[in-house]
N, C-alpha and C positions, 0 to 999 in steps of 0.2 A: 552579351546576348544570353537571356536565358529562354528554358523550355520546363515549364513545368505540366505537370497530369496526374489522373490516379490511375494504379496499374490495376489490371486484371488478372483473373486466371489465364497462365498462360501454358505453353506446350512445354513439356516434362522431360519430350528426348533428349533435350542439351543441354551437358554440363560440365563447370569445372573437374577437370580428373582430378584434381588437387585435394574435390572439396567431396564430404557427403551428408547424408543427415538419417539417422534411425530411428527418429524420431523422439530421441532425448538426448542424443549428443551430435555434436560438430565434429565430424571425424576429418582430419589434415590427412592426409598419405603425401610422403614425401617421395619423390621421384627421383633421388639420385639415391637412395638405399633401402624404397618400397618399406617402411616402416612408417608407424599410424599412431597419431595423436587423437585423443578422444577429449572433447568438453564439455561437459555436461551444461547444458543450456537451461535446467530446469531452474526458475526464479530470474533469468536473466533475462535484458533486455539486449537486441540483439540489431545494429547497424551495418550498412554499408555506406562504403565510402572510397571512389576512387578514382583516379588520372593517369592520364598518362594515352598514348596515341594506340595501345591495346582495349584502352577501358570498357569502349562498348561489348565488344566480340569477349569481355571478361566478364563482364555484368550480366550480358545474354546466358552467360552459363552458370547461373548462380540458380541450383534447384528450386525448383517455385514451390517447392513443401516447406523450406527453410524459415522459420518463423523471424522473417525479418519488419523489424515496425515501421522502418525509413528510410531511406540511401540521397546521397548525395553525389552526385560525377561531374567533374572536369573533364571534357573533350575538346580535341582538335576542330579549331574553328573550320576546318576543311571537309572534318566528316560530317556538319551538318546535312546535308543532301541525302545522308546513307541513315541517318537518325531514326527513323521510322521504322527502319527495320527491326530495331531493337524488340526483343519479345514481350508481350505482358506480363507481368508477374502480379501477386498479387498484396502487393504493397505500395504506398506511394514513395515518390523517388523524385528528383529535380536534377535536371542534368543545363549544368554551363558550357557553353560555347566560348572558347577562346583559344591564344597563340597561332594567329596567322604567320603563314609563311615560318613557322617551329620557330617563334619569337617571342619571349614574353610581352605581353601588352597590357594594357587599359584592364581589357577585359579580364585577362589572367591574374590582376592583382584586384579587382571586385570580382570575380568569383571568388578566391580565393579569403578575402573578407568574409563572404557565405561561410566559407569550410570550415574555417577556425573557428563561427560565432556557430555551426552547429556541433561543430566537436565538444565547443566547449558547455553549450544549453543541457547538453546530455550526457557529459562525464559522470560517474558514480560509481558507487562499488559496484553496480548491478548491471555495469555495460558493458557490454564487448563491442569493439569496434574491427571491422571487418575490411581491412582496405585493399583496395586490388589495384597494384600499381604496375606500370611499364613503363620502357623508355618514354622519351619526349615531355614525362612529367616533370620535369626540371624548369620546362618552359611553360606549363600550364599554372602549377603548384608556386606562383609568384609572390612573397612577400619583402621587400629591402625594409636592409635594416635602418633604423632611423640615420638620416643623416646622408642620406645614399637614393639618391631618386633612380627612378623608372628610366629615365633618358640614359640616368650615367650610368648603370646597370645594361642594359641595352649596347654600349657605345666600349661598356670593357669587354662582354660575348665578344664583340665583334672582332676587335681589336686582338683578342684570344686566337678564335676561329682563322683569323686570318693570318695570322700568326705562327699555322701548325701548332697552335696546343692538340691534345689527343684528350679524350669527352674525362680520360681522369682529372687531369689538369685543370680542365673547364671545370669541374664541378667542384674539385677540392675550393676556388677561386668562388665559385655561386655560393659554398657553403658560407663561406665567409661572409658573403651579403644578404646571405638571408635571414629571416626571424623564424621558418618553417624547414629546410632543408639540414641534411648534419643532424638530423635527430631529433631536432629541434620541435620539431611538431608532436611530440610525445609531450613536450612539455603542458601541451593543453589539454592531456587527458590523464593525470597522474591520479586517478582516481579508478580507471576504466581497465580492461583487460584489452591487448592493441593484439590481435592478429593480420599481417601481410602477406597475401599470395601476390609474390613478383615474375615477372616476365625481365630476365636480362639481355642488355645490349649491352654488356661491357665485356671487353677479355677478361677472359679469366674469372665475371662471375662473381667480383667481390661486392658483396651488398652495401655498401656504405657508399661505393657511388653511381648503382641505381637510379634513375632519378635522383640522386645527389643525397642518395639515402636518407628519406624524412623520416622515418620510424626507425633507424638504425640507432643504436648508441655508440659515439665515436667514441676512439683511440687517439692518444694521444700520439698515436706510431703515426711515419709518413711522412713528407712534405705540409710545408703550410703556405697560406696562400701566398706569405710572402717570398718565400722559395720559388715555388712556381713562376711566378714574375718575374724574379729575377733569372731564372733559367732560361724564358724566353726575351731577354733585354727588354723588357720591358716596365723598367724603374724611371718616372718621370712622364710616362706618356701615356700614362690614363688619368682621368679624372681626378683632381687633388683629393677629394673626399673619399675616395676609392683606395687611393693609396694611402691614407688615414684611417683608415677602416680595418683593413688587412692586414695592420699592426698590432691589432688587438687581437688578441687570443683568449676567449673566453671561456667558461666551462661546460663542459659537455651534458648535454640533459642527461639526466636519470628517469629510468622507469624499470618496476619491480616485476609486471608481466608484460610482456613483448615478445612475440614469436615471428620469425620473420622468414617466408622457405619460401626459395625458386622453383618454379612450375614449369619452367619451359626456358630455353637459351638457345643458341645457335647451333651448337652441339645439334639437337633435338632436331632443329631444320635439316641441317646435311643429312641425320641419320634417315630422315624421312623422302628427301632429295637422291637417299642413296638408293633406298626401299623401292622409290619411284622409275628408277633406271637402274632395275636386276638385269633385264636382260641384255647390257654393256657389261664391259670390264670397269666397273667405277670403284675408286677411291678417294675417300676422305685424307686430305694433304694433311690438313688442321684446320681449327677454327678460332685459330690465334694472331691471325694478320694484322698486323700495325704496319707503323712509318711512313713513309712519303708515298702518295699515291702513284706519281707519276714514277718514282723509279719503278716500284713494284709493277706497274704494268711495262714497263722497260725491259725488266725482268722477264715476265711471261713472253714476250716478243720472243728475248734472247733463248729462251726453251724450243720454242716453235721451230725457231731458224736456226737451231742445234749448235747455239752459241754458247763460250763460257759465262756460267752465270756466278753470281755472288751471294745472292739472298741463301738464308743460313734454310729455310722450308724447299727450297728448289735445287740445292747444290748436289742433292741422291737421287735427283732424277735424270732420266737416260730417255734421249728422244728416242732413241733408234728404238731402244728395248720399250717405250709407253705404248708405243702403236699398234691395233689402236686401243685406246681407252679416254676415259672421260675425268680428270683431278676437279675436285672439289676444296673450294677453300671457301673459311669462313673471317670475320675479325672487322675491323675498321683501321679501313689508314687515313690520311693527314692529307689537306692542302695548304699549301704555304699561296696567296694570294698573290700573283707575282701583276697584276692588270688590274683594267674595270670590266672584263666581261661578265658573264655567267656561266651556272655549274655547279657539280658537286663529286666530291670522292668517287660515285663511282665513273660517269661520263669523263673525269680525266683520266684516270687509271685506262678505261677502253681508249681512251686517246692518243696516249702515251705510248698506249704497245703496238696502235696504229703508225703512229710515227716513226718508232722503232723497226716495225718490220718494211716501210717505203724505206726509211735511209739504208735497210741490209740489201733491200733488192738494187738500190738506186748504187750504191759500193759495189758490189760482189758482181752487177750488170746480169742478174738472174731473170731469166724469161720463164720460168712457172714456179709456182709459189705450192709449198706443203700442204697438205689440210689439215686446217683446221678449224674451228668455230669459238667465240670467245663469247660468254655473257657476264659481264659484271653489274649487279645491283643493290641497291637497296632491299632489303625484305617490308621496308615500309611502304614503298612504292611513291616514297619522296627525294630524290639524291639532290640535297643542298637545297634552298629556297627556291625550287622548280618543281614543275611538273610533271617532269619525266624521273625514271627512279633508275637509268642507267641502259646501256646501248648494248646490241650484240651486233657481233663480226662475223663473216665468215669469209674464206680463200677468195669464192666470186663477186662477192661485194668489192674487191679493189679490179680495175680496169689497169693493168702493166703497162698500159699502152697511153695513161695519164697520169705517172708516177709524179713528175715530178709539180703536175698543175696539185695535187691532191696534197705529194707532202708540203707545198709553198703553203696552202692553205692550213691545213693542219698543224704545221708549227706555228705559224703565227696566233690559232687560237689558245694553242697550248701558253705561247708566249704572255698570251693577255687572258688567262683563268678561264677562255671562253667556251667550253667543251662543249655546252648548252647550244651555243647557235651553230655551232660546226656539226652537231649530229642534228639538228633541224634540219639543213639543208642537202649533207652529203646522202647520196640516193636518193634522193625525195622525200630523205627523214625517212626512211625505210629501216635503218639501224638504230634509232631512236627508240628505247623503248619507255613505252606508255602504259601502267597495267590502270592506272589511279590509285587510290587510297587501299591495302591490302587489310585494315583492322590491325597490324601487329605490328611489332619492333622486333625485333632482333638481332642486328645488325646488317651487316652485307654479307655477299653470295658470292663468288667468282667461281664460273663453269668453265674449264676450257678441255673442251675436244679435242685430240688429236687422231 
């Protein structure tokens, strides 16, 4: 699906903090140690270019003085609807629609045709290219490497995802099948100057698997895809041409100017999350959650109901001594596909700790329950190939006096991945939460109140 137009003048108040313009140079400010890159844009030709499930809300902040001659974006075939809103600027620009339900498709490998045939119409010494990239561009930014189709590319994600791989693993494995990811996309401008402002959803923030790091130049450090696989038993059970493919190790592009600086991460949300409820006791836990989703919301049960816990983030806290206060955690954990229901990271996690606190009341024969309130989400406002981006709890949402019709139901969704239709229904889907598409990435949020 494409959209094409010419842009206008548009409104000047919004912009990348990342980015500025003085009218002869491209000034960068980096945000994790407020120091400022300067480019001098005079004789240059100067593009944008960008994907990822932030790109519009990036794009929109791109100063309308910026003497840019064209842009190009890959967006979320979901935020069509919200497209419009996008501001004029006063350049023309072409923006593609693709990756339904955060899957590469059709569309994400013909857009992605576009991107490489316009990167490459306009490499030269005389170009800057300007990309603005965020999560979910892994699934928009699609090219398989020969040999390697759309289907069977599609059918290892999956088999990954379902698998508990965590989005390192997944992407180290996409590098491998792609002809644009791994750095690989610098190969089509070895002529050009490559500037990235990224938006991360990874722990920790390592830019190479970003989006699966297209503009980054890899290292030979790490895991490789065939590692990977084999960590998660997964030798023989993907597509032969896939397992053929991931034996090859190839060599890393090269590029002589490439700058690549994060503009915003999780970090940045909690702190702003934190900003947002001064007038609580809140604290920032971390924004380094991994692992299994379901223990980890097991976990926070076990907190609430002043049980011993294990999680190495949870072990220094003290219920009696939290209350009250509000812990903030940030990160991405893992599902291991145990059904055929539906879901996503964060609806099991609220699941799980649901579950967890019925089976303590349902043992212990507890007739009133602690307070507290629990929100676990997505910051993309998508949790898993659904429409809901994650559920919130709280003490009176559970009826004591239906414990055990609620945990019968509740484990069994848990049993069959199905977190999705079990918070449709329990309250009237009243703990369901729904915000829709939020413009950004940056992983998930977990709020819980005590």
């Amino acid at each position: 699906m494409k959209v094409e137009f010419d842009a206008l003048e548009g409104d000047k108040s919004r912009r990348v903090e990342a980015l500025e313009f003085d009218g002869t140079h491209l000034i960068l400010k980096s945000q994790s140690d407020n120091s400022r890159k300067l480019i001098d844009l005079t004789g240059k030709r100067l593009f944008v270019a960008g994907f990822g499930k932030a790109v519009l809300a990036m794009f929109e902040g791109v100063p309308a003085e910026l003497p840019v001659e064209e842009a190009i974006i890959i967006a979320p075939e979901a935020a069509l609807k919200v497209s419009d809103e996008s501001e004029s600027l006063k350049f023309r620009y072409t923006i593609f629609f693709a990756a339904r339900n955060n899957l590469p498709d059709e569309n994400s490998v013909k857009a992605t045709e576009k991107f490489v045939e316009f990167l490459k119409e306009r490499d030269s010494a005389h170009s800057i290219f300007l990309f603005l990239i965020s999560g979910g561009g892994s699934a928009l930014l699609c090219s398989p490497v020969n040999g390697v189709s759309l289907e069977e590319k599609q059918a290892t994600i999956k088999m990954l995802t379902s698998n508990g791989a965590d989005i390192k693993q997944l992407n180290i494995v996409r590098q491998a099948l792609s002809n644009v990811k791994g750095g690989q996309l610098l190969g089509k401008i070895q002529q050009s100057q490559a500037i990235s402002l990224i938006i991360s959803d990874i722990v920790g923030d390592s830019l190479e698997f970003i989006a699966s790091g297209p503009t980054v130049i890899q290292t030979t450090q790490g895991k490789t895809a065939q590692e990977v696989i084999r960590d998660l038993n997964l030798e023989e059970k993907l597509p032969k041409n896939v397992d053929e493919r991931v034996s090859i190790r190839r060599e890393a592009a090269v590029h002589e100017n490439v700058s690549n600086l994060i503009i915003s991460s999780n970090k940045d949300f909690l702190n702003d999350l934190k900003n947002l409820l001064n007038d609580h006791n809140c604290c920032i836990v971390t924004d380094s959650i991994t692992g299994d989703a379901t223990e980890f919301g097991r976990e926070l049960a076990r907190l609430v109901m002043s049980r011993r816990v294990s999680n190495s983030w949870l072990t220094n806290l003290d219920r009696s001594s939290l209350s009250p206060s509000i812990l903030l955690f940030g990160g991405e954990t893992t599902v291991k596909i145990r059904g055929n229901g539906k879901g996503g990271r964060s609806q099991e996690l609220a699941l799980a700790f649901l579950v967890e606190i019925l089976e303590t009341c349902q043992t212990d024969d507890l007739k009133e329950l602690p307070e507290f309130v629990l929100m676990a989400a997505g910051t993309d406002g998508q949790d898993g190939p659904t429409d809901a981006d994650g559920a919130v709890l709280e003490r009176n949402d559970i009826d004591l006096q239906k414990i055990p019709e609620i945990l019968d139901s509740a484990k069994k969704s848990l049993e069959n991945s199905d977190s999705y239709n079990f918070w449709s229904t329990f309250n009237e889907g009243e703990c369901h939460l729904k915000t829709g598409l939020t413009g950004t990435n940056v992983m998930d949020a977990i709020v819980l109140s005590l």
